[in-house]
MOPAC internal coordinates of N, CA, C and O (Angstrom, degrees):
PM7 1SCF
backbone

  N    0.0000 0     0.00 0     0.00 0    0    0    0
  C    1.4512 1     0.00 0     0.00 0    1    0    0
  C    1.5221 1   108.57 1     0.00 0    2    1    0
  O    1.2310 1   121.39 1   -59.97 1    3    2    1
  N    1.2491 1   114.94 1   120.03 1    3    2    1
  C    1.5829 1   121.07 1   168.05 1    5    3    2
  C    1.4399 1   111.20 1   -84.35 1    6    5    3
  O    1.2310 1   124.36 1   -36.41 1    7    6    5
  N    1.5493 1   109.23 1   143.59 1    7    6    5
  C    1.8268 1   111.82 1   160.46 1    9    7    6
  C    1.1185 1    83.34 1  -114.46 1   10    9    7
  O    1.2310 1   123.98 1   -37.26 1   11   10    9
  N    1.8684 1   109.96 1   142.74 1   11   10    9
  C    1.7842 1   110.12 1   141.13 1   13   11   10
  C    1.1826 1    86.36 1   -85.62 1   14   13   11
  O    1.2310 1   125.22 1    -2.23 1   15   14   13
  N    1.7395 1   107.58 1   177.77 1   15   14   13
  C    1.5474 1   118.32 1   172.40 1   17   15   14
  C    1.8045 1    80.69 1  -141.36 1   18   17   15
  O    1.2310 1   124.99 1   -44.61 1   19   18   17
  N    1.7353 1   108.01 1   135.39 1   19   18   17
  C    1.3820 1   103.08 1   178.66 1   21   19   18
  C    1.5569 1    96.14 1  -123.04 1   22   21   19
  O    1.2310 1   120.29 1   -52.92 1   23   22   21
  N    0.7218 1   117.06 1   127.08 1   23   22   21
  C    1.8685 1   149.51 1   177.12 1   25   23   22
  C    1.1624 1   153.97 1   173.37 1   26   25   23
  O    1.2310 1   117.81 1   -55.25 1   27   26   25
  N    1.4629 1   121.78 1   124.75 1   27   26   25
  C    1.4587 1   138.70 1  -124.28 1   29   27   26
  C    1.6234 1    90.90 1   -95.67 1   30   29   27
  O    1.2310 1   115.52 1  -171.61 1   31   30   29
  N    1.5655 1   126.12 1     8.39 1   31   30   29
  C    0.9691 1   113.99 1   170.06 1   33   31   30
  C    1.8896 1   112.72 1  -119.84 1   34   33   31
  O    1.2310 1   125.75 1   -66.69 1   35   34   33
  N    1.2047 1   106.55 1   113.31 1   35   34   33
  C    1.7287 1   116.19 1  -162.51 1   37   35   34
  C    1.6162 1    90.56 1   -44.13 1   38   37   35
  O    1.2310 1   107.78 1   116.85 1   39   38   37
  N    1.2376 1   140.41 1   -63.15 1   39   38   37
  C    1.1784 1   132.06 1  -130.95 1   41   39   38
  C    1.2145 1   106.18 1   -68.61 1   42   41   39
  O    1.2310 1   122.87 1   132.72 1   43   42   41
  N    1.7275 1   112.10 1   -47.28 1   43   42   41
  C    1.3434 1   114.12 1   179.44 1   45   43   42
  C    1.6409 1   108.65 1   -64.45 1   46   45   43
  O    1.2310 1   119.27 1   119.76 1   47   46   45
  N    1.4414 1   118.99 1   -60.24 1   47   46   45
  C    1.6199 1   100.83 1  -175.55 1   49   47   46
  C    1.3913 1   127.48 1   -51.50 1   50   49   47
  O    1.2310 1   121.87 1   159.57 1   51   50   49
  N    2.0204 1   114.03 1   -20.43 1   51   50   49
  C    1.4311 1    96.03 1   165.27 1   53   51   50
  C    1.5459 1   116.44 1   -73.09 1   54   53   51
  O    1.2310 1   116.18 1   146.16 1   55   54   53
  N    1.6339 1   124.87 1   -33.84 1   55   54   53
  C    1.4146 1   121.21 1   169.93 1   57   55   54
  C    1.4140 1   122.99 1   -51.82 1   58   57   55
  O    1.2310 1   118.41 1   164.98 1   59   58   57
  N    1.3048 1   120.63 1   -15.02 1   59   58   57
  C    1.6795 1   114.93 1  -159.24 1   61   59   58
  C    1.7450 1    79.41 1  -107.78 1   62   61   59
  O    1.2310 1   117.58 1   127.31 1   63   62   61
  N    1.4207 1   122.20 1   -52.69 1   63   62   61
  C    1.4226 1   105.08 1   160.50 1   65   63   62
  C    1.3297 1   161.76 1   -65.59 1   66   65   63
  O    1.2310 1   125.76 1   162.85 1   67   66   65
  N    1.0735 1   106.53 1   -17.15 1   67   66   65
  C    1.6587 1   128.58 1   119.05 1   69   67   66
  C    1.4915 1   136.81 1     5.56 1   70   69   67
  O    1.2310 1   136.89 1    89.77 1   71   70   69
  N    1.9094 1    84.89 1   -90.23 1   71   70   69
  C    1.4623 1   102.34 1  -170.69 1   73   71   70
  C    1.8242 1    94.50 1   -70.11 1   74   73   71
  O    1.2310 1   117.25 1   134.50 1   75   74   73
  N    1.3030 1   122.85 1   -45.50 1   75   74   73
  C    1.1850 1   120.74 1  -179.51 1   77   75   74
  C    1.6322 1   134.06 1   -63.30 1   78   77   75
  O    1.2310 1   125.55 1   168.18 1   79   78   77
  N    0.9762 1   106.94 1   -11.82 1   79   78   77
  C    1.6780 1   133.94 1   164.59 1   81   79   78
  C    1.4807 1   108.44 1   -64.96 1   82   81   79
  O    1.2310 1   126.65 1   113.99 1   83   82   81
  N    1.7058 1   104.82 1   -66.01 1   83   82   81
  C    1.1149 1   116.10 1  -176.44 1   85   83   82
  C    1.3120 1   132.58 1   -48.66 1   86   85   83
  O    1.2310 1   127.15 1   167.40 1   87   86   85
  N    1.9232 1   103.85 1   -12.60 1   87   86   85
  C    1.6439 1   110.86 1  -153.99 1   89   87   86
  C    1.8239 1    82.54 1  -117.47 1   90   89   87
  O    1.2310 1   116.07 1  -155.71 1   91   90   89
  N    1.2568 1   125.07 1    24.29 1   91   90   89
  C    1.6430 1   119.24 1   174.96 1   93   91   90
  C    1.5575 1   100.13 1    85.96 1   94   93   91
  O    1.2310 1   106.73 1  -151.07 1   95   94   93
  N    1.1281 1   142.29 1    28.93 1   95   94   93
  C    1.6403 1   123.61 1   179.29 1   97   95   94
  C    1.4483 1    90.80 1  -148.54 1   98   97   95
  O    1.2310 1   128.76 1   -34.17 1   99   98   97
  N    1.5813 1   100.73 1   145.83 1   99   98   97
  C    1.2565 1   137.39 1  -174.36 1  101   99   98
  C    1.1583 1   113.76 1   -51.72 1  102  101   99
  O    1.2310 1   102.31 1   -56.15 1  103  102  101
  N    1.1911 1   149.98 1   123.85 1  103  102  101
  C    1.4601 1   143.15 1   161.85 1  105  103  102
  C    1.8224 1   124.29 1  -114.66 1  106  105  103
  O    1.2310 1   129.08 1   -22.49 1  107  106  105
  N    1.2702 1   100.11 1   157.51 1  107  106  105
  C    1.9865 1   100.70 1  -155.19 1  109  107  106
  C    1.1786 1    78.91 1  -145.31 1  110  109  107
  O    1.2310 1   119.59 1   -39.54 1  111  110  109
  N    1.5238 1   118.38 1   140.46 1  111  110  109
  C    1.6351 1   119.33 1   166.18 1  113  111  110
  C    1.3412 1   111.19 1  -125.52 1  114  113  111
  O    1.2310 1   117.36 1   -17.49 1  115  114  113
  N    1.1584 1   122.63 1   162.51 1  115  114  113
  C    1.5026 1   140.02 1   168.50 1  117  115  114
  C    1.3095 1   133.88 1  -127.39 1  118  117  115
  O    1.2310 1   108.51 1   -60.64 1  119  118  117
  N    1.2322 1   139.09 1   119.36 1  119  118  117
  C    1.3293 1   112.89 1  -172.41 1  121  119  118
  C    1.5461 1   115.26 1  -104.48 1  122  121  119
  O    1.2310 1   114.23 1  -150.16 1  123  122  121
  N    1.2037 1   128.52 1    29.84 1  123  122  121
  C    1.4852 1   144.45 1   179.01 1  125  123  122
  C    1.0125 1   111.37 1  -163.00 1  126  125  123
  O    1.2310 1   119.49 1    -7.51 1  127  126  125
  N    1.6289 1   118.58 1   172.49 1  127  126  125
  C    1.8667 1   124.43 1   174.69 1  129  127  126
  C    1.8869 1    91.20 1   -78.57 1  130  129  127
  O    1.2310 1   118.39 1   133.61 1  131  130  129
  N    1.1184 1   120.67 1   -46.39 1  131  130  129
  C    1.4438 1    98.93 1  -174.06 1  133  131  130
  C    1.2482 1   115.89 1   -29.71 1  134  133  131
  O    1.2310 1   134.45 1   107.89 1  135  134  133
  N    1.5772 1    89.66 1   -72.11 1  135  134  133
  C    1.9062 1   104.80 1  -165.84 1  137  135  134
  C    1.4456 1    97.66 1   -59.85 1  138  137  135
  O    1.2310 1    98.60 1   166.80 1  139  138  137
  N    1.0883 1   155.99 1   -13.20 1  139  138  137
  C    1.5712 1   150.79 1  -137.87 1  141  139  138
  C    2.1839 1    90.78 1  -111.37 1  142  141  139
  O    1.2310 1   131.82 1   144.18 1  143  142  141
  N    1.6009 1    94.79 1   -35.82 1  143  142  141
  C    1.7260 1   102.99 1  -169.97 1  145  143  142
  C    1.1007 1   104.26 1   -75.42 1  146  145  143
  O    1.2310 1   121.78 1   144.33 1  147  146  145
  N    1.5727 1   114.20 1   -35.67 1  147  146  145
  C    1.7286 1   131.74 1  -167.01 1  149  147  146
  C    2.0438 1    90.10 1   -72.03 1  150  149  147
  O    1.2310 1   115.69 1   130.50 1  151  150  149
  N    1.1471 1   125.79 1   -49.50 1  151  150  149
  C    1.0684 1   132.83 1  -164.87 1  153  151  150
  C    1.5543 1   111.27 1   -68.05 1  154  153  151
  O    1.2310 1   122.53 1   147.75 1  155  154  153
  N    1.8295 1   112.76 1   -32.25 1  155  154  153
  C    1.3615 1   103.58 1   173.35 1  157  155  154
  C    1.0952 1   138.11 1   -83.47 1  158  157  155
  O    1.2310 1   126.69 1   175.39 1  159  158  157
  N    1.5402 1   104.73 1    -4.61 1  159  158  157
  C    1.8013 1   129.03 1  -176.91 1  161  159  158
  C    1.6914 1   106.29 1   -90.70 1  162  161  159
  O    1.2310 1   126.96 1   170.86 1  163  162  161
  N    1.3953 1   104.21 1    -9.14 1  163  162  161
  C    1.3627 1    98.65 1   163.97 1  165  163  162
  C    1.5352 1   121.84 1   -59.28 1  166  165  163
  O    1.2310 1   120.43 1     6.49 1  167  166  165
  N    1.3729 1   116.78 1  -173.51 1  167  166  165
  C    1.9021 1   116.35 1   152.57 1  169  167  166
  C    0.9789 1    99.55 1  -167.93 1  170  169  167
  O    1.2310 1   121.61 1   -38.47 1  171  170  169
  N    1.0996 1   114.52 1   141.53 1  171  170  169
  C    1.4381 1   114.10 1     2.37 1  173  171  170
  C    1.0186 1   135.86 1   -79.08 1  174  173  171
  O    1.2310 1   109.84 1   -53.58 1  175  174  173
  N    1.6262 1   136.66 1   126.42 1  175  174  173
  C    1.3425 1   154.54 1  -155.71 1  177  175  174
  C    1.6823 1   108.78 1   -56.17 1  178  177  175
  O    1.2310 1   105.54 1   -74.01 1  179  178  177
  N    1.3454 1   144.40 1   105.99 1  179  178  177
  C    1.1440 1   122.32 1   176.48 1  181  179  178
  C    1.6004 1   121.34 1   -37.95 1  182  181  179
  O    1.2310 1   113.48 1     8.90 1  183  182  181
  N    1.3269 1   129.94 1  -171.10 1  183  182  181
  C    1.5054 1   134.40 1  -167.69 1  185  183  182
  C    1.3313 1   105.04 1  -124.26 1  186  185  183
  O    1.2310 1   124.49 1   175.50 1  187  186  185
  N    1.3776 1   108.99 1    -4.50 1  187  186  185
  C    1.6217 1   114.00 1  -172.94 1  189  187  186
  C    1.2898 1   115.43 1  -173.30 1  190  189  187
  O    1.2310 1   113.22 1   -20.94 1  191  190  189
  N    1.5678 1   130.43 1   159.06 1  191  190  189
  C    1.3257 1   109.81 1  -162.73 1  193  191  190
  C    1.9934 1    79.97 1  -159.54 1  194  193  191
  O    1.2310 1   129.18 1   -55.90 1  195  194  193
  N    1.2596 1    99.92 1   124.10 1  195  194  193
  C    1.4499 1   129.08 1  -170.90 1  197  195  194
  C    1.9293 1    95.19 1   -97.19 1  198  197  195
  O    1.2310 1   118.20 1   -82.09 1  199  198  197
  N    1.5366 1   121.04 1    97.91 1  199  198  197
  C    1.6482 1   124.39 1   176.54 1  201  199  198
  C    0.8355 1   125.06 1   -95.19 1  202  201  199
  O    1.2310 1   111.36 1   -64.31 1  203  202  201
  N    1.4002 1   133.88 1   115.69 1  203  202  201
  C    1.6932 1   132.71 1   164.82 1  205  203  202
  C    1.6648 1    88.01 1   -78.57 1  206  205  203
  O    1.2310 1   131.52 1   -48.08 1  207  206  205
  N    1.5027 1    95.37 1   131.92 1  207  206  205
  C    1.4794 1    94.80 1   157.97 1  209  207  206
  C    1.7193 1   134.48 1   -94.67 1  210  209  207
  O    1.2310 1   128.86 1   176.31 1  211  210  209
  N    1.5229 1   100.53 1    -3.69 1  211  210  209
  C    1.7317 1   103.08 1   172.47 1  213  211  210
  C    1.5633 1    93.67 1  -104.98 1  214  213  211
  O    1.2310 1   128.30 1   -51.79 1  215  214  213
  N    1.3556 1   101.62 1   128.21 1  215  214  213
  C    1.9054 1   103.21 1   170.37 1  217  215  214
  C    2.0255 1    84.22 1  -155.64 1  218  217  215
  O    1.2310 1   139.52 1     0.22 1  219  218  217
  N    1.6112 1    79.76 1  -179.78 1  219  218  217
  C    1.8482 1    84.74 1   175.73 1  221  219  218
  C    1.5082 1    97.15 1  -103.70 1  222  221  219
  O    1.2310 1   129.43 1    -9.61 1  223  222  221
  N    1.4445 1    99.42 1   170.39 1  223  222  221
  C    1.6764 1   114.41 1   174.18 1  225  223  222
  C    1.3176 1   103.81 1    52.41 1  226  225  223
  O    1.2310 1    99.17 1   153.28 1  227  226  225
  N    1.0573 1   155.09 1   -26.72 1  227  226  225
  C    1.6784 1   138.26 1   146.10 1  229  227  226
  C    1.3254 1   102.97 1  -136.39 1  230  229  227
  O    1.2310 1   113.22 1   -29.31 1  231  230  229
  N    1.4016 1   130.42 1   150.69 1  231  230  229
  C    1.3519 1   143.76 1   145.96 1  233  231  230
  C    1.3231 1   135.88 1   -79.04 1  234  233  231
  O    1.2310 1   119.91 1   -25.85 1  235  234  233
  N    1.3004 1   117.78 1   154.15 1  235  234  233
  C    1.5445 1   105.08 1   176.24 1  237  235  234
  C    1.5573 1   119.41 1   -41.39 1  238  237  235
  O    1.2310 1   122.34 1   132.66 1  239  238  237
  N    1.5411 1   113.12 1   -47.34 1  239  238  237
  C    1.7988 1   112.14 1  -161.15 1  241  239  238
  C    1.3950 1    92.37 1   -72.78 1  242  241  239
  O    1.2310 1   111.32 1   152.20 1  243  242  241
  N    1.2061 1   133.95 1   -27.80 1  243  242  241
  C    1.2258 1   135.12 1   169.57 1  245  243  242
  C    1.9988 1   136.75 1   -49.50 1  246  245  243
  O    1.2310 1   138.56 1   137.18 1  247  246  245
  N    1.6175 1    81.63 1   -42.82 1  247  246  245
  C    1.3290 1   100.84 1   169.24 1  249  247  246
  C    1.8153 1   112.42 1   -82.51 1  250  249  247
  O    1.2310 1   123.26 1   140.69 1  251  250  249
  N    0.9698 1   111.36 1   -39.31 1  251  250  249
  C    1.5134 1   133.38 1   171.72 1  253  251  250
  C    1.9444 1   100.92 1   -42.99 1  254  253  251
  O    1.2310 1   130.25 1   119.24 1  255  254  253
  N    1.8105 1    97.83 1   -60.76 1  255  254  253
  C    1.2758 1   105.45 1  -162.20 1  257  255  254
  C    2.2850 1   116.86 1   -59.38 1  258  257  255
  O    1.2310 1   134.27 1   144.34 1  259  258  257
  N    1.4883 1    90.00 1   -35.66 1  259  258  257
  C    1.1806 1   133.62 1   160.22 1  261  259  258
  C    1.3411 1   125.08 1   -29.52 1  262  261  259
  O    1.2310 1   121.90 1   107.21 1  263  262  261
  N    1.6071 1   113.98 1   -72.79 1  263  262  261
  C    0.9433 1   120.79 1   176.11 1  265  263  262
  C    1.6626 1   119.87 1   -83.07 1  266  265  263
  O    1.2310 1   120.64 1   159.19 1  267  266  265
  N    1.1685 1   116.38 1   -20.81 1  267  266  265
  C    1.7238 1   128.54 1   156.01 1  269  267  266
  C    1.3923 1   115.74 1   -32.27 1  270  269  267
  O    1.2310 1   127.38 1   122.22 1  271  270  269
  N    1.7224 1   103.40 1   -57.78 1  271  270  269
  C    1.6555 1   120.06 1   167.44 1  273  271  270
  C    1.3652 1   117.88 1   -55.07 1  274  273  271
  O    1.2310 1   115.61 1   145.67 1  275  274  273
  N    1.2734 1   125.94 1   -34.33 1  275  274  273
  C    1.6190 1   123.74 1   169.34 1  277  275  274
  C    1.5677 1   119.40 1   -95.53 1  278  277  275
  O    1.2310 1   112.00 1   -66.48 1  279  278  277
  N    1.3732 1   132.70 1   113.52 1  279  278  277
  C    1.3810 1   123.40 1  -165.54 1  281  279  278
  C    1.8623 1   101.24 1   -77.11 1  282  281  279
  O    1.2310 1   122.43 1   163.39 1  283  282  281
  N    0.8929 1   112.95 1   -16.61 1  283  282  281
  C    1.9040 1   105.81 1   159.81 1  285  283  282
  C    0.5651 1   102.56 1   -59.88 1  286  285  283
  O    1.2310 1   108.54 1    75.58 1  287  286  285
  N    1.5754 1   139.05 1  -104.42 1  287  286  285
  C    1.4148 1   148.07 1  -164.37 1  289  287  286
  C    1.6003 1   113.77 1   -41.88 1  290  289  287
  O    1.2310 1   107.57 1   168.32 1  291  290  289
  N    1.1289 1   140.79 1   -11.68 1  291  290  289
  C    1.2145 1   146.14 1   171.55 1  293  291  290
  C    1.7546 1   125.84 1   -91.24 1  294  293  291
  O    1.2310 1   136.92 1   172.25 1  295  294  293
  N    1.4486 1    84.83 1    -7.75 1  295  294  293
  C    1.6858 1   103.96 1   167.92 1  297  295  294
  C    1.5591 1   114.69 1  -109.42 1  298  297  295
  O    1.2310 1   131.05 1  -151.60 1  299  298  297
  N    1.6143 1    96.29 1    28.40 1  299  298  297
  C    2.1330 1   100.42 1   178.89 1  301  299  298
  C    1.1891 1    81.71 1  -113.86 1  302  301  299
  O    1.2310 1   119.58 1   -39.09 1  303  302  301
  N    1.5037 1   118.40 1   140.91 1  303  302  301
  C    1.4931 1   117.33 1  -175.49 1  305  303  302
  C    1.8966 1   100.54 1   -83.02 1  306  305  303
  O    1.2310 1   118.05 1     0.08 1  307  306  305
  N    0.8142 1   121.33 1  -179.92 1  307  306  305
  C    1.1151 1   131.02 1   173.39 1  309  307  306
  C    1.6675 1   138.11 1  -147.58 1  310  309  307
  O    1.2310 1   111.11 1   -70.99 1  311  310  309
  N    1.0443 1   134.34 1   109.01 1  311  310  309
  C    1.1813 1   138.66 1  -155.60 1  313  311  310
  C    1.9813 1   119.85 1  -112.44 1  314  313  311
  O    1.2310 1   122.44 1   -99.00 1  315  314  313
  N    1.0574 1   112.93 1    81.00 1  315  314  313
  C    1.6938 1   129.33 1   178.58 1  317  315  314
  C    1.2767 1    88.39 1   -41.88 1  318  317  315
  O    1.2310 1   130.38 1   -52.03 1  319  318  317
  N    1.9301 1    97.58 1   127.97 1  319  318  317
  C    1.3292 1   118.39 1   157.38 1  321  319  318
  C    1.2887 1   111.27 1  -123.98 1  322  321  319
  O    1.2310 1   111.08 1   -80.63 1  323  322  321
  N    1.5670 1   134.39 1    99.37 1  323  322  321
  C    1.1820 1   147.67 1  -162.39 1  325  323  322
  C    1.5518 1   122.01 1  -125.23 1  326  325  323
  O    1.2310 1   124.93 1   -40.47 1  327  326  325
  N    1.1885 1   108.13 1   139.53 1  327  326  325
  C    1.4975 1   109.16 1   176.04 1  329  327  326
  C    1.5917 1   120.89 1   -97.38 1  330  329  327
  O    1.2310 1   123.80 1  -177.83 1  331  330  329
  N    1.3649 1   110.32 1     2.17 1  331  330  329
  C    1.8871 1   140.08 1   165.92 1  333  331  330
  C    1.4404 1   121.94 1   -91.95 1  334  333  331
  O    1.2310 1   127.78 1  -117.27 1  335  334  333
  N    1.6665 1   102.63 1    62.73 1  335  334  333
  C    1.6079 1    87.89 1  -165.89 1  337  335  334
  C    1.3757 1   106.72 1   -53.29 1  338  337  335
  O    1.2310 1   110.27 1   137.42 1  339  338  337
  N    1.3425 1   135.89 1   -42.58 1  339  338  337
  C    1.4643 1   120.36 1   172.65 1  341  339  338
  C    1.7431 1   134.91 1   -38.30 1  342  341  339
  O    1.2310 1   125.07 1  -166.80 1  343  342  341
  N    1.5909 1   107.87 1    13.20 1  343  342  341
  C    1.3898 1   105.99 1  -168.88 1  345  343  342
  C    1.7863 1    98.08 1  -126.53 1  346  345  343
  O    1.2310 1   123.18 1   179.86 1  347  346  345
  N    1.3846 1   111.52 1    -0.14 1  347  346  345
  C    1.4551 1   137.38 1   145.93 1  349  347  346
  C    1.5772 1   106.63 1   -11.50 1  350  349  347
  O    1.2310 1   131.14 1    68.52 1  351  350  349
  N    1.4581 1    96.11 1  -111.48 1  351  350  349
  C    2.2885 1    95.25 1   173.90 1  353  351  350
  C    0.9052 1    92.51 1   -45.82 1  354  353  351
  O    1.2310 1   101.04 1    76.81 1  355  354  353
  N    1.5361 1   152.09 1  -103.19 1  355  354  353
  C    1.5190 1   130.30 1  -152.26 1  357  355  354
  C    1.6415 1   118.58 1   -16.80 1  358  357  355
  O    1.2310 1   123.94 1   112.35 1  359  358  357
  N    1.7556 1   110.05 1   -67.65 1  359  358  357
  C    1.6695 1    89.31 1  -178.24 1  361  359  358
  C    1.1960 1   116.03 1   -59.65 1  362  361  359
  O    1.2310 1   110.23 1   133.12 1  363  362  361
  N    1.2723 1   135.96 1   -46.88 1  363  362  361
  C    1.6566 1   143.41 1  -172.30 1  365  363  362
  C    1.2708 1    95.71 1   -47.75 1  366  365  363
  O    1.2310 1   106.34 1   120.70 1  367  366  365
  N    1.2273 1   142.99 1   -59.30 1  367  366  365
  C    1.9123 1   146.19 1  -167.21 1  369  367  366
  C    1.7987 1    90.34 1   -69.72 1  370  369  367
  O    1.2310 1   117.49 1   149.68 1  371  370  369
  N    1.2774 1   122.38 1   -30.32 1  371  370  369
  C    1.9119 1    96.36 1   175.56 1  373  371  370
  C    1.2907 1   107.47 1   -98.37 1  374  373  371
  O    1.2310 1   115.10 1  -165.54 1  375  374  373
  N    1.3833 1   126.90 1    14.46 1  375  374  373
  C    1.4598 1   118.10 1   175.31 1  377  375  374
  C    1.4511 1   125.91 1   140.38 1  378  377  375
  O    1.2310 1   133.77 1   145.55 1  379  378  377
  N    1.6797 1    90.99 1   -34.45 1  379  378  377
  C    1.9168 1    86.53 1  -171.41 1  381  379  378
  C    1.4894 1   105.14 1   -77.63 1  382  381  379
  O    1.2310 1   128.88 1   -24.20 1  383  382  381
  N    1.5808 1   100.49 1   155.80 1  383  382  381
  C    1.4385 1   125.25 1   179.27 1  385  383  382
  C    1.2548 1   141.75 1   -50.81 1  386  385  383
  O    1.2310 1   134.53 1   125.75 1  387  386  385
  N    1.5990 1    89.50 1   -54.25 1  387  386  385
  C    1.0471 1   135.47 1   162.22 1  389  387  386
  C    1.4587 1   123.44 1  -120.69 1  390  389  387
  O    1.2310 1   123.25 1     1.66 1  391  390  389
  N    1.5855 1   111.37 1  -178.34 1  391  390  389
  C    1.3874 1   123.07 1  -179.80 1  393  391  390
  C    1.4154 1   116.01 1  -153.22 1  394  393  391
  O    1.2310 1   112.42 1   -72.33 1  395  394  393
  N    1.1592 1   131.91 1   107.67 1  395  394  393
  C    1.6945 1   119.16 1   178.16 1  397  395  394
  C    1.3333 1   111.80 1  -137.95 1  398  397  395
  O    1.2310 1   127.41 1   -47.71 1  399  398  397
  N    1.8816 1   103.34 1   132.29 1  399  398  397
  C    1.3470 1   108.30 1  -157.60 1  401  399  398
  C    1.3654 1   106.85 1   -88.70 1  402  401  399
  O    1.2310 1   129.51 1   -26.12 1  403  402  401
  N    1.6396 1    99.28 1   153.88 1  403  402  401
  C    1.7089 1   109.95 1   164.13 1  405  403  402
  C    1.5027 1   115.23 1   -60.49 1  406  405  403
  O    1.2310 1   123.99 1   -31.53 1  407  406  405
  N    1.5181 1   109.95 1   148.47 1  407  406  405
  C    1.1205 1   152.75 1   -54.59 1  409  407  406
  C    1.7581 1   114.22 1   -19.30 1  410  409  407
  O    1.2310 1   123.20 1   -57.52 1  411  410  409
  N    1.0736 1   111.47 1   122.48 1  411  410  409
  C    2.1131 1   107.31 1  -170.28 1  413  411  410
  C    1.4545 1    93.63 1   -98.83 1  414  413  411
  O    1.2310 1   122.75 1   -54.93 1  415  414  413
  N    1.3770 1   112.33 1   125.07 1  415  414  413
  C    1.3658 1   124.93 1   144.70 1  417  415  414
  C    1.5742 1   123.74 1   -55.17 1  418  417  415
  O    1.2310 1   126.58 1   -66.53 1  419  418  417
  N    1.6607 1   104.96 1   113.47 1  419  418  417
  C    1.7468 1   101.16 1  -163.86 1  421  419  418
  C    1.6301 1   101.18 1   -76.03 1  422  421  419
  O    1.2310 1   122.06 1   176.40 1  423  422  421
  N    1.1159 1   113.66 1    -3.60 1  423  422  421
  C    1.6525 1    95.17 1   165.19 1  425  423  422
  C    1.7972 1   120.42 1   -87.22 1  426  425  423
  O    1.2310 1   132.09 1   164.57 1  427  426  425
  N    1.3168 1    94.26 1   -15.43 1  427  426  425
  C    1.7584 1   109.29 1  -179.74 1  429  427  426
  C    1.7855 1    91.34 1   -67.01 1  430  429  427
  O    1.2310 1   121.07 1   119.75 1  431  430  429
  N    1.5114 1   115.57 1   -60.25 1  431  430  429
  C    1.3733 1   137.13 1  -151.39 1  433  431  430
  C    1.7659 1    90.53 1   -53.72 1  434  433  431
  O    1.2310 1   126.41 1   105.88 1  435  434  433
  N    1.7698 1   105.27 1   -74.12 1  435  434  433
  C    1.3316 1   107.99 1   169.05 1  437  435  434
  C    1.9601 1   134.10 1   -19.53 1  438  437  435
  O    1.2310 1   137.01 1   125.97 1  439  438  437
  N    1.4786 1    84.67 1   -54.03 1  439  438  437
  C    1.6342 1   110.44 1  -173.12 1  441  439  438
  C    1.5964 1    97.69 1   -52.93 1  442  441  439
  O    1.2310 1   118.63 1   150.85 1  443  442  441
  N    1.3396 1   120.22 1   -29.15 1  443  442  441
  C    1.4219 1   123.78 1  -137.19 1  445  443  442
  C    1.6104 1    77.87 1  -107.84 1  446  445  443
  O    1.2310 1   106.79 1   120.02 1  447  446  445
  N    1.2671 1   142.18 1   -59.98 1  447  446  445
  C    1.5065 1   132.75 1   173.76 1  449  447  446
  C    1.1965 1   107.15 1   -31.70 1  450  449  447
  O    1.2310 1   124.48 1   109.31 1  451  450  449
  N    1.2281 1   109.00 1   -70.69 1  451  450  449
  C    1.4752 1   113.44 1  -170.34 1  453  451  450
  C    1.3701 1   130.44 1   -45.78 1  454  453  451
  O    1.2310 1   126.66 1   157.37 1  455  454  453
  N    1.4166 1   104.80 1   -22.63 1  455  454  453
  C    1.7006 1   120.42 1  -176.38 1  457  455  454
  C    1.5811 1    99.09 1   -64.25 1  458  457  455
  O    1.2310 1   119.54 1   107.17 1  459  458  457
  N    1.3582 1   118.49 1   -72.83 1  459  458  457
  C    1.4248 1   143.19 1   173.66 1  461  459  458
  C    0.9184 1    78.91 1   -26.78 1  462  461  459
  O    1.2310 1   111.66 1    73.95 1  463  462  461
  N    2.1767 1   133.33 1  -106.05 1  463  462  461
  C    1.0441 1   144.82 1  -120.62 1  465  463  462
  C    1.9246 1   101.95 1   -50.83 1  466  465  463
  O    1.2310 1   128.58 1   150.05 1  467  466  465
  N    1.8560 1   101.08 1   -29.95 1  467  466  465
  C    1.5785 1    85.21 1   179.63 1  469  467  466
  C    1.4109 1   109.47 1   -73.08 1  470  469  467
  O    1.2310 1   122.71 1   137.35 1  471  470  469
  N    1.4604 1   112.41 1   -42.65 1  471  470  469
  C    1.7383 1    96.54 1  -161.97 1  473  471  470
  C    1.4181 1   103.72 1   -61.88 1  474  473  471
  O    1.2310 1   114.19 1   176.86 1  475  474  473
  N    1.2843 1   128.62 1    -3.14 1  475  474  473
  C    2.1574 1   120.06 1  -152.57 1  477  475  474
  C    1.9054 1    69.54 1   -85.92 1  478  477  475
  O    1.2310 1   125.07 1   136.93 1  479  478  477
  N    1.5483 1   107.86 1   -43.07 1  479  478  477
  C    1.5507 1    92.68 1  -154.00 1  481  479  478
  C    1.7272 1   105.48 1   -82.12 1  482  481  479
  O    1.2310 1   120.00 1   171.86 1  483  482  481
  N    1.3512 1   117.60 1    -8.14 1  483  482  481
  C    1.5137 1   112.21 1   171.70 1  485  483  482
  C    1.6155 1   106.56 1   -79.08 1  486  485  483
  O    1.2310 1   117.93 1   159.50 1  487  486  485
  N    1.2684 1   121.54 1   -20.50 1  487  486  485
  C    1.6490 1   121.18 1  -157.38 1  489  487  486
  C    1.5480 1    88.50 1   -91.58 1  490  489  487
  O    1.2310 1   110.84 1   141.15 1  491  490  489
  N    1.6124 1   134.83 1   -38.85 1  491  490  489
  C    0.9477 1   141.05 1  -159.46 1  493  491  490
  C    1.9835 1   111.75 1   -86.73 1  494  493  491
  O    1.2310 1   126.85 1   179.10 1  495  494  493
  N    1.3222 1   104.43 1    -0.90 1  495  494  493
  C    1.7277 1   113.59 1  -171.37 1  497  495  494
  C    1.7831 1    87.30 1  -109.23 1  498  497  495
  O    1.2310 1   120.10 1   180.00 1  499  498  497

């Protein structure tokens, strides 16, 4: 199972990739919605995709809006990592799954792979 993690701030995408490395799963980073769109048209497609929604040159609702328009990319679940809890219903109404606020508890962050990793492997039996 791959995560990208897309965020325009290095420290956190090496921490969120990191902790997720550490727990056996693949990690892919991005530091914008460009590179994050360029990254999902690859394949193999990551299994999950970790969103900052403030970055430059694209934004999360942007990337969100984006991948809606492509029915591939709109079947990677997606999970908002934000430091605006008020932008919460907003991401959830363009798509993401989830939502987990800044500062992230890496056992919350973890918890949250693992959720996915079961359903990819219940959808896949």
């Amino acid at each position: 199972m791959t995560v990208l993690i897309v965020d325009d701030d290095e420290d956190v995408r090496d921490m969120v990739a990191l902790s997720v490395s550490a727990e056996g799963f693949a990690a892919a980073t991005a530091s914008d919605g460009k590179e994050a769109l360029d990254r999902l048209r690859e394949t193999p497609k990551p299994s999950l995709v970790f969103l900052d929604l403030r970055m430059p040159r694209m934004n999360g609702f942007d990337v969100l809006a984006a991948m809606r328009r492509e029915p591939e990319l709109g079947a990677v679940p997606v999970v908002v990592i934000t430091g605006d809890s008020t932008s919460v219903p907003r991401a959830i109404a363009a798509g993401a799954v989830e939502c987990l606020v800044k500062p992230i508890e890496l056992d919350d962050l973890i918890a949250t792979v693992r959720r996915f990793e079961d359903r990819r492997d219940r959808s896949a039996a």
